[in-house]
C-alpha positions in Angstrom: 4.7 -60.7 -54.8 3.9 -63.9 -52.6 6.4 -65.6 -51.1 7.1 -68.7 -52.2 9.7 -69.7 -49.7 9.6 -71.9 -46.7 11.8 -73.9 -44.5 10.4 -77.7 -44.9 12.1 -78.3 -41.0 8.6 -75.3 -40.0 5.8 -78.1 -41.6 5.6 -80.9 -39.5 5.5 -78.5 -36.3 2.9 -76.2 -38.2 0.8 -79.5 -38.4 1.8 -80.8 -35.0 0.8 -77.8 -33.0 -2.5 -77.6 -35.2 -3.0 -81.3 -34.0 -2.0 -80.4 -30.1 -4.4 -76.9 -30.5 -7.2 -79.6 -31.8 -7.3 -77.7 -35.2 -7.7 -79.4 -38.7 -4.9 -77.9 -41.2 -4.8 -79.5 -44.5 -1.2 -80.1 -45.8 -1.7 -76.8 -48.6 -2.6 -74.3 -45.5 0.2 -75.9 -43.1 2.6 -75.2 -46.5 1.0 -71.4 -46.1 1.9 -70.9 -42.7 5.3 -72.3 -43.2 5.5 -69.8 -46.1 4.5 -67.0 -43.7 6.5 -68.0 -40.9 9.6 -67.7 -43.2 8.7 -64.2 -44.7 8.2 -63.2 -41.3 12.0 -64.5 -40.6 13.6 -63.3 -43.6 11.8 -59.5 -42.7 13.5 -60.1 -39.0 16.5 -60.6 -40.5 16.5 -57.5 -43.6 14.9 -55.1 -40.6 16.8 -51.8 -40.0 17.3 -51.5 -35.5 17.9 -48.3 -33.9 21.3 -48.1 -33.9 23.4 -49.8 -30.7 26.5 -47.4 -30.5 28.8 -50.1 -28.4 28.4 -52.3 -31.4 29.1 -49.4 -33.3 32.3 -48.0 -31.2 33.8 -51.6 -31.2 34.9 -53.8 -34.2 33.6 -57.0 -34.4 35.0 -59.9 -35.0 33.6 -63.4 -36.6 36.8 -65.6 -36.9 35.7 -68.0 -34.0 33.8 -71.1 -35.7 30.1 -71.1 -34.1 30.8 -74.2 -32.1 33.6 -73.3 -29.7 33.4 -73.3 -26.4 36.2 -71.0 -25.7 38.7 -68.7 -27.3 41.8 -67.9 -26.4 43.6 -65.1 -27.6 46.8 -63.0 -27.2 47.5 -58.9 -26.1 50.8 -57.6 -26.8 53.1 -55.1 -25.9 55.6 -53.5 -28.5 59.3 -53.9 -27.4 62.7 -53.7 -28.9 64.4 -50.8 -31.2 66.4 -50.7 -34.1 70.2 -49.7 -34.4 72.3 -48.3 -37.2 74.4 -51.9 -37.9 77.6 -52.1 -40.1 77.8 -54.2 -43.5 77.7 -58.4 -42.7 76.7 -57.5 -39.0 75.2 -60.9 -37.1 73.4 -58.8 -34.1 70.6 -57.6 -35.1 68.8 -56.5 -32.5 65.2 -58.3 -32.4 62.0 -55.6 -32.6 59.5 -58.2 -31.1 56.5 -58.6 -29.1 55.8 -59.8 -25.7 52.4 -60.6 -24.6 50.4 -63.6 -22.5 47.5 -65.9 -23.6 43.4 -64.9 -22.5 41.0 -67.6 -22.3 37.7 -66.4 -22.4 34.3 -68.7 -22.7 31.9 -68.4 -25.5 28.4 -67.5 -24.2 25.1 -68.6 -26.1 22.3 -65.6 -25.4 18.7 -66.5 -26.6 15.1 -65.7 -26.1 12.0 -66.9 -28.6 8.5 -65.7 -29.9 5.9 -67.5 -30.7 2.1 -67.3 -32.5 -0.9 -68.8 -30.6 -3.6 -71.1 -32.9 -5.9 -68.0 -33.2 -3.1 -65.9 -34.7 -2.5 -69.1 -36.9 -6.1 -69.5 -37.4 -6.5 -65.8 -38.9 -3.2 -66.6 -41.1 -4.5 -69.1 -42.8 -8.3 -68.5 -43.0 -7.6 -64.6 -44.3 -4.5 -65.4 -46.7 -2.6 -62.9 -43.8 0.9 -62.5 -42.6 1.8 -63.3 -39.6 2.7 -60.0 -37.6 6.3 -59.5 -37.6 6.7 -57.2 -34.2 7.1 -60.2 -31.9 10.1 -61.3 -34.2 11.9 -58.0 -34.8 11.7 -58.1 -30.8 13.1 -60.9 -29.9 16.4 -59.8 -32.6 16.3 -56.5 -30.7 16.4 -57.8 -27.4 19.9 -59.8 -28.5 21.0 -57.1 -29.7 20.4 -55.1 -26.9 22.6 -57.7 -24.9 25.2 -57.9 -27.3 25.5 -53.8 -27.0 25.6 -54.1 -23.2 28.1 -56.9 -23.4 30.2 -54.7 -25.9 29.9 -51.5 -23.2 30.4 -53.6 -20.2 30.8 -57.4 -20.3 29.0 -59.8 -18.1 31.6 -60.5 -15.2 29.1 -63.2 -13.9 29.9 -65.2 -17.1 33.3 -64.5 -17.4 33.0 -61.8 -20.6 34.7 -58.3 -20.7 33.3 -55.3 -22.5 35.9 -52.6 -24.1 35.3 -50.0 -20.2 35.6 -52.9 -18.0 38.2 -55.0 -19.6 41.6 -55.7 -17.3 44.5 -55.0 -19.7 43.2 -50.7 -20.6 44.6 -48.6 -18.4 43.3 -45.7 -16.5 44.5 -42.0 -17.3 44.4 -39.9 -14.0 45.1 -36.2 -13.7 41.8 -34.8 -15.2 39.7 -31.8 -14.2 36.5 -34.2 -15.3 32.6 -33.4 -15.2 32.6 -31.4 -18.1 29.2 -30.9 -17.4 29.8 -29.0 -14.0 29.0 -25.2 -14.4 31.9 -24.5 -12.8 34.3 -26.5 -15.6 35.9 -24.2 -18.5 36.0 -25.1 -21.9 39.5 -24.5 -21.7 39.9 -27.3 -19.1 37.5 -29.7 -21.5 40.6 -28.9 -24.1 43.3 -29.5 -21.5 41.3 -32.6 -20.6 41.5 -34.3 -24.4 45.1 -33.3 -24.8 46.3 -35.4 -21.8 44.1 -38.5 -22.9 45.1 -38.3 -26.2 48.7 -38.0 -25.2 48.3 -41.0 -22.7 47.6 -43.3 -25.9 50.4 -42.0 -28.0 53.3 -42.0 -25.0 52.4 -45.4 -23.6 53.0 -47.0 -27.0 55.8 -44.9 -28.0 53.4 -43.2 -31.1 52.3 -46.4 -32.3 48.8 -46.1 -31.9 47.2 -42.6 -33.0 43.7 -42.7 -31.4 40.6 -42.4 -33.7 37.6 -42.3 -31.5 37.1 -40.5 -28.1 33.9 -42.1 -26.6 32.4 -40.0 -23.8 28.9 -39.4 -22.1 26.4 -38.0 -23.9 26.2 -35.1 -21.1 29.8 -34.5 -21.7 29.5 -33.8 -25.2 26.2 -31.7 -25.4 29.0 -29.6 -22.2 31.8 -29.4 -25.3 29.8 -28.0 -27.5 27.7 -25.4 -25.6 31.0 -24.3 -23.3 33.1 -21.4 -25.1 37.0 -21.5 -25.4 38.5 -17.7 -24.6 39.7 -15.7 -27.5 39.4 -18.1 -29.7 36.2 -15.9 -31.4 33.7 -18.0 -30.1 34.4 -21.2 -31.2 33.2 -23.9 -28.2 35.8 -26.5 -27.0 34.3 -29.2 -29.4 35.4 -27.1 -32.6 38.8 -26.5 -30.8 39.5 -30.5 -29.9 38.1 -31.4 -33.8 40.5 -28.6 -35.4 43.6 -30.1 -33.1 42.7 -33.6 -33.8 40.9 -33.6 -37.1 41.0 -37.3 -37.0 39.1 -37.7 -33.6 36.1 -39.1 -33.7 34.0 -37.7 -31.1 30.9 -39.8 -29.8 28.5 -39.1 -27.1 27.2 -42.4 -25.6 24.0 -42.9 -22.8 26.0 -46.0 -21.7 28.6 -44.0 -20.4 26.3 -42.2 -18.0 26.8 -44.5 -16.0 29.7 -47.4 -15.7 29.6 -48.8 -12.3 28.4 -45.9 -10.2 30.6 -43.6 -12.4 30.8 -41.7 -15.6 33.5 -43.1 -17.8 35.1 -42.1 -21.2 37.5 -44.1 -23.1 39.9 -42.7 -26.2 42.0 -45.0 -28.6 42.8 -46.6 -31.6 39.8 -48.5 -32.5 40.4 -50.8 -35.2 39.7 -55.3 -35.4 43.8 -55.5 -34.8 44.0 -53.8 -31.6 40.4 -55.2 -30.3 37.0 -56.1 -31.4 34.0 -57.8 -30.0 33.7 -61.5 -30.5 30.7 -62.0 -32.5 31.0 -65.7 -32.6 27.4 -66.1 -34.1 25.3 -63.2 -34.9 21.4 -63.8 -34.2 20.4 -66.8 -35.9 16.5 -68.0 -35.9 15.8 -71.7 -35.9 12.9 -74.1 -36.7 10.1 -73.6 -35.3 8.6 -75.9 -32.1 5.1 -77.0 -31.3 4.7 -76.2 -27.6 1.3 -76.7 -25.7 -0.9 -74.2 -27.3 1.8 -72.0 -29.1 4.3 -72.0 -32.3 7.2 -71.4 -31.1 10.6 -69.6 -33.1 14.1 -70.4 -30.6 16.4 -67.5 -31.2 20.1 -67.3 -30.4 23.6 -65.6 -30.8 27.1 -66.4 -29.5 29.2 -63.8 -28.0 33.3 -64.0 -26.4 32.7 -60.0 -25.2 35.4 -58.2 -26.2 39.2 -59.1 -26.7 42.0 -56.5 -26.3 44.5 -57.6 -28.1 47.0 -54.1 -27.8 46.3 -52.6 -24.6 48.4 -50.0 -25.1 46.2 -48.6 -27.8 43.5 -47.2 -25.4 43.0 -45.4 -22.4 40.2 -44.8 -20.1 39.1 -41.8 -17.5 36.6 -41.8 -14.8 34.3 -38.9 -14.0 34.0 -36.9 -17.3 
């Protein structure tokens, strides 16, 4: 079916750039290209990416109106208990939270593409599409950045990502490089049980972790390395049948963090921290520039906000 769809803001810069390229468009054909140029768009948008596991690991969040410059949020740590009281009693202990303010700026990312007049020319004389490839690239290259972002901030601009960010702690005490020949399935077990407990001490068993993100190398090391007497199953079955609700994910990005492998464990859930996805990738109008058609594309990201620290951990070396 042809679409019939266009965005009138595409028509005059259709016939601008046709004027600027020295090439006659009547007004039907510069309707055409504004009809392609908007299928073209829409596809961008509907397209299926490989998947980018950061954004996949971390929440996101899209509270933040696209406009703001900043956002500031808060991180808490759970204090106070309760006490067994007697009937009209008038101390009651406060259960309460204490915690400080973030500030974080919002970051714009962008990067275009763009059809030349012969690409136009085709179009139009042929009834064609316009190809699509440039577009779904300039949507994956944002989303590539928002991944990386998500993994490890961008300190130069003041963003955090969920292994960099100040307010997780490290876990020490770790055998680490699973991978080594010379590390036991046994220790890989021994490994995940001090993690895991790490998350539930520090916050008193308020956060149960759900996801252990480590490097892909780490993982292929769980499953090929053999706990003893326990008829052959490998240290990955072992760690999934203590913690049934452990996610387990292998990630590339964890390869390397900083000069180092890194793995983090915790509760992930948009409470405790999530990436601020303060405007997902957004295409606008297109611009007659010299010789080319050109399609601005943006997004606006805060990196990643820990608002309960205590719900995560992280380990260096795995």
């Amino acid at each position: 079916m042809e679409h019939m769809h266009y965005d009138a803001a595409d028509v005059p810069a259709i016939m601008q750039f046709a004027v600027q390229s020295q090439v006659t468009l009547r007004e039907d054909e510069g309707i055409f290209a504004a009809r392609q140029l908007d299928y073209v768009k829409a596809r961008t948008y509907d397209r299926k990416l490989p998947v980018m596991r950061a954004l996949e690991l971390v929440p996101t969040s899209s509270d933040t109106p696209e406009w703001a410059e900043t956002i500031t949020y808060r991180s808490f740590d759970m204090v106070g208990m309760a006490k067994i009281i007697a009937n009209y009693a008038d101390d009651l202990p406060r259960a309460d939270v204490s915690g400080k303010e973030t500030t974080v700026p919002v970051r714009t990312l962008g990067d275009s593409y763009g059809y030349n007049i012969n690409e136009l020319r085709a179009s139009t004389a042929l009834g064609a599409r316009l190809p699509e490839r440039k577009a779904t690239a300039a949507r994956r290259a944002i989303e590539v950045k928002q991944n990386q972002i998500a993994m490890v901030g961008d300190t130069q601009y003041g963003l955090y990502g969920i292994t960099n960010h100040p307010n997780i702690g490290t876990t020490a005490g770790l055998t680490g490089n699973w991978a080594n020949a010379g590390t036991t399935a046994a220790q890989i077990v021994a490994d995940v049980d001090i993690l895991y407990a790490a998350v539930t001490t520090q916050s008193k068993d308020v956060h149960t972790p759900n996801r252990l993100a480590i490097p892909s190398t780490a993982l292929a090391a769980m499953k090929r390395k053999y706990v003893a007497d326990t008829g052959g199953k490998s240290a990955y079955t072992v760690v999934r049948e203590n913690y049934p609700d452990l996610q387990i994910i292998g990630m590339s990005e964890l390869q390397d963090v900083n000069g180092s492998s890194l793995s983090i464990i915790g509760e992930f859930s948009e409470e405790n921290a999530s990436l601020e996805l303060v405007m997902p990738f957004n295409q606008l109008p297109a611009q007659a520039r010299n010789l080319e058609l050109v399609v601005p594309c943006l997004a606006r990201t805060g990196g990643v906000s820990v608002h309960y620290p205590l719900a995560f951990t992280k380990a260096v070396g795995i």
